[in-house]
C-alpha positions as a printed Julia matrix, in Angstrom:
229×3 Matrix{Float64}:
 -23.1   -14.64   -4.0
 -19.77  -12.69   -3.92
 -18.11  -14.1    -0.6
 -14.51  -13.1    -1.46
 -13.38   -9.16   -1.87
 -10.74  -10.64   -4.7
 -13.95  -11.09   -6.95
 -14.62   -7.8    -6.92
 -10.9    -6.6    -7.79
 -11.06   -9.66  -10.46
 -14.42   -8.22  -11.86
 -13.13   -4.59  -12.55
 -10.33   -6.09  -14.16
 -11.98   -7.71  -17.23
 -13.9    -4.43  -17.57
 -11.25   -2.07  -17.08
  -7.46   -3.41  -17.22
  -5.64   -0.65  -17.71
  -7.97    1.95  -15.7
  -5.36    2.98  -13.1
  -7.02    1.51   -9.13
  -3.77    3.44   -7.02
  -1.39    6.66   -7.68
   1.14    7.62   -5.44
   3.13   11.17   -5.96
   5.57    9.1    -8.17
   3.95    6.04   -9.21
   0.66    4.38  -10.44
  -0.53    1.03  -11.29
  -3.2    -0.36  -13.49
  -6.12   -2.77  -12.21
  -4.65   -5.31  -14.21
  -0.85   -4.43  -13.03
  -2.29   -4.64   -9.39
  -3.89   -8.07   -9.56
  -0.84   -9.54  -11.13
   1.19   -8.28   -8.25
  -0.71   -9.65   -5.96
  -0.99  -12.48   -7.19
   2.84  -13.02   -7.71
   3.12  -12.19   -3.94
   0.45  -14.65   -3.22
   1.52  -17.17   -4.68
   4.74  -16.84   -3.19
   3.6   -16.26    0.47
   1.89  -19.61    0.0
   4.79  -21.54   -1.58
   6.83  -20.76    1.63
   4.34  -21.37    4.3
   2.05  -24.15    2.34
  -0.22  -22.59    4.78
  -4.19  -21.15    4.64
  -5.96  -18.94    7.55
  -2.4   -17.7     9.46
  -1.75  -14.72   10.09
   0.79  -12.4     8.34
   2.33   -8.93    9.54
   3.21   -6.2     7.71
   5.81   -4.05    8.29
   5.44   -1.32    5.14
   5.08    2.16    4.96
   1.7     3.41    3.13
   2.3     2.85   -0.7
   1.31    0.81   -3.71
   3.55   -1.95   -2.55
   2.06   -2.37    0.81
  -0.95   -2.85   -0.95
   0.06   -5.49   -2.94
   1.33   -7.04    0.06
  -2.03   -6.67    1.51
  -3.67   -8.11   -1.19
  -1.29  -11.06   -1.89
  -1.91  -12.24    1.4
  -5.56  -12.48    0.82
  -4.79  -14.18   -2.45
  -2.07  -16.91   -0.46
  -5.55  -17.72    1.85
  -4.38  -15.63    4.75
  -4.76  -12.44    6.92
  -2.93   -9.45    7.32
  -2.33   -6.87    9.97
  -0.45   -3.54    9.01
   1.85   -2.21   11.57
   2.65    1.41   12.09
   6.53    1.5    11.04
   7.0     4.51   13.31
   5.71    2.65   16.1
   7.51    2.34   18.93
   9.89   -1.25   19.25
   8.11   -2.17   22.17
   4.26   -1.74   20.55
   5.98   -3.53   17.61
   6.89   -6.29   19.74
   4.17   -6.98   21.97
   1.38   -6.77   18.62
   3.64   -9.97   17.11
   3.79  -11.61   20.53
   0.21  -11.39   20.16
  -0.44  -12.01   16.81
   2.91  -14.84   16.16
   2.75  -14.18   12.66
   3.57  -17.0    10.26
   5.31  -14.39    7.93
   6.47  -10.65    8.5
   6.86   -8.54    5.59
   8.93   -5.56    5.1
  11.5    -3.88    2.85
  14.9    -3.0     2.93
  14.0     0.63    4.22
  12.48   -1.2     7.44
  14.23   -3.89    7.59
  16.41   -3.26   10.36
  13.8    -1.23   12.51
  12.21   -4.23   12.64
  15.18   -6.3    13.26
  15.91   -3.99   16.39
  12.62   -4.82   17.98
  13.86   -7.83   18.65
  11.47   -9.79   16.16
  13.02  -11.89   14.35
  11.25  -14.9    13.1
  10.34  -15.55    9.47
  11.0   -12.14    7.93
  10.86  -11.94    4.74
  11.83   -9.1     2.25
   9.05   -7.47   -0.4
  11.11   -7.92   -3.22
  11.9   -11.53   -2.49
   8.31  -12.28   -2.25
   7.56  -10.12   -5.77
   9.64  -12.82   -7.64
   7.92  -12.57  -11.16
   9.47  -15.77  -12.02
   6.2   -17.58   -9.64
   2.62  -16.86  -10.49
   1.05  -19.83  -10.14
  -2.78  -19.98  -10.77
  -3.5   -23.38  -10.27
  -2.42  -23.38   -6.76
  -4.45  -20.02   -6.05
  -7.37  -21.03   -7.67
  -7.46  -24.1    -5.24
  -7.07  -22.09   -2.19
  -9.91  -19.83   -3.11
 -11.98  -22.89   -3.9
 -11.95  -23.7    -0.1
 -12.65  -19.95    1.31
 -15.41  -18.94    2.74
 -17.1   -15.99    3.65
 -16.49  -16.09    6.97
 -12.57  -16.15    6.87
 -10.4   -13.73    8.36
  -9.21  -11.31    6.29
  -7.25   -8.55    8.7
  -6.6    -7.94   12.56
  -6.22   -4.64   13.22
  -4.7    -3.59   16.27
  -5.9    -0.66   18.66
  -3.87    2.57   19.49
  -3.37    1.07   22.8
  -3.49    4.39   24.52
  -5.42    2.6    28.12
  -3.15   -0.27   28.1
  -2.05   -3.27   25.84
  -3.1    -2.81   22.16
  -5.91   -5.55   21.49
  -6.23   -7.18   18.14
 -10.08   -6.99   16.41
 -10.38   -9.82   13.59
 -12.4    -8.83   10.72
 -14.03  -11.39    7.7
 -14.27  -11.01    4.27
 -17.98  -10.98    4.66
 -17.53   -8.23    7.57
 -15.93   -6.12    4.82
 -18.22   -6.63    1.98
 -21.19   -5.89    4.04
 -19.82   -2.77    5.07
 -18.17   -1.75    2.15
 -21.2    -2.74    0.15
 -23.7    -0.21    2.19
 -20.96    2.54    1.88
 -20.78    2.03   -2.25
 -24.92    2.31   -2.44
 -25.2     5.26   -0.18
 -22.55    7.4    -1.41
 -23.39    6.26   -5.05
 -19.51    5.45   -5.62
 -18.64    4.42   -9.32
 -16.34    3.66  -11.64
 -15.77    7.66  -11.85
 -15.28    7.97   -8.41
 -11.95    8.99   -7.0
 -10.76    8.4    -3.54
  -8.37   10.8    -1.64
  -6.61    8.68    0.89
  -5.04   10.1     3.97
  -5.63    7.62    6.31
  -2.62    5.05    7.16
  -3.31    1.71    6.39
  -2.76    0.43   10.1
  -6.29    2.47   11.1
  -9.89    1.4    10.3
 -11.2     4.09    8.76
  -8.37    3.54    5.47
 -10.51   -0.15    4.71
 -13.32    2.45    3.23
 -10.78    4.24    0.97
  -9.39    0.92   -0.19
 -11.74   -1.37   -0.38
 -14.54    1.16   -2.22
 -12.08    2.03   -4.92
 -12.06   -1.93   -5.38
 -15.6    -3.2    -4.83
 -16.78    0.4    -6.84
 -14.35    0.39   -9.91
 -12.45    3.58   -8.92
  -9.41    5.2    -8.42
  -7.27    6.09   -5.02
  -4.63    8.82   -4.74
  -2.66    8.04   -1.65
  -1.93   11.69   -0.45
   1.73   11.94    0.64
   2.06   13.04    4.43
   3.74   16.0     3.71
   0.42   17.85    2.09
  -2.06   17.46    4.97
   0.46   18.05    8.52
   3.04   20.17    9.51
């Protein structure tokens, strides 16, 4: 019984390591590049909090790295929540009073948006986190050993447009189930590709990520600038 969406991701990369899972306008990564990643950030999310089932924000704009971000906090044993970067301070501010995130993630591009919202606790910089230098396998293998099904694996927060923005918690097994019925009815495969246009902060971006993974495909993240004016 699959009760984890990394087994999925894990499972397409012994079949197909170097099959490339995202491309961005300037960029690309491999299944096998992508799992690394995350796992690096993982494992350093979880060195710094020594903590399972917390919540982390982040603060990213749409891109490969967010996703790694995204996924390396499901690898440390904890959730996520993307946050609109354009948001305004105040939104920003309320969803962490809301959330209080063990661990905001951002880059240097963002960095002092976020600072200006007034949040500052426990930020901690992308490229920090990727330190290459820490993968360490034996601690993630013993924090998946103790998931279940039923953990958390986002919060996504609502536009907020009739009143204060309200957090909905979602499980890996939420996910799964979904995603799962989406793969069989749409007959997505391993020669599938995904167009996403969706930001990552909106519900309807978890079916362009997490098919490519669960189905073996790939996902072009379509740059802004193709599909508004």
């Amino acid at each position: 019984m699959v009760k984890n969406i990394l087994q999925y991701l894990e499972n397409n990369v012994q079949k197909m390591p170097n099959k490339i899972i995202f491309l961005e306008e300037n960029d690309s990564i491999t299944y096998k590049k992508f799992m690394d990643s995350a796992k690096i950030v993982g494992s350093n999310i979880n060195n710094k909090l020594n903590k399972t089932n917390k919540s982390i924000a982040i603060f990213m704009e749409k891109g490969i790295e967010c996703l790694i971000a995204m996924i390396g906090t499901v690898y440390s044993g904890n959730f996520y929540t993307v946050i609109d970067t354009k948001s305004p301070e105040e939104r920003t501010k309320v969803i962490c009073d809301k959330l209080e995130p063990e661990m905001i993630i951002t880059d240097v591009k963002n960095y002092e948006k976020l600072e200006k919202t007034g949040v500052f606790k426990n930020i901690y910089l992308y490229d920090d986190l990727y330190s290459k230098e820490l993968l360490d396998e034996k601690l993630l293998n013993q924090i998946r050993r103790k998931m279940i099904d039923t953990d958390l694996m986002y919060v996504l927060f609502t536009s907020g447009s009739t009143g204060t923005p309200k957090g909905i918690a979602v499980s890996h097994k939420s996910v799964i189930s979904y995603i799962s019925s989406v793969v069989d009815i749409f007959k997505f495969d391993e020669n599938t590709v995904f167009g996403n246009q969706t930001p990552f902060y909106f519900s309807m971006s978890v079916l362009d990520i997490f098919s490519t993974i669960m189905a073996g495909g790939t996902l072009n993240i379509i740059p802004k600038k193709y599909f508004s004016f």
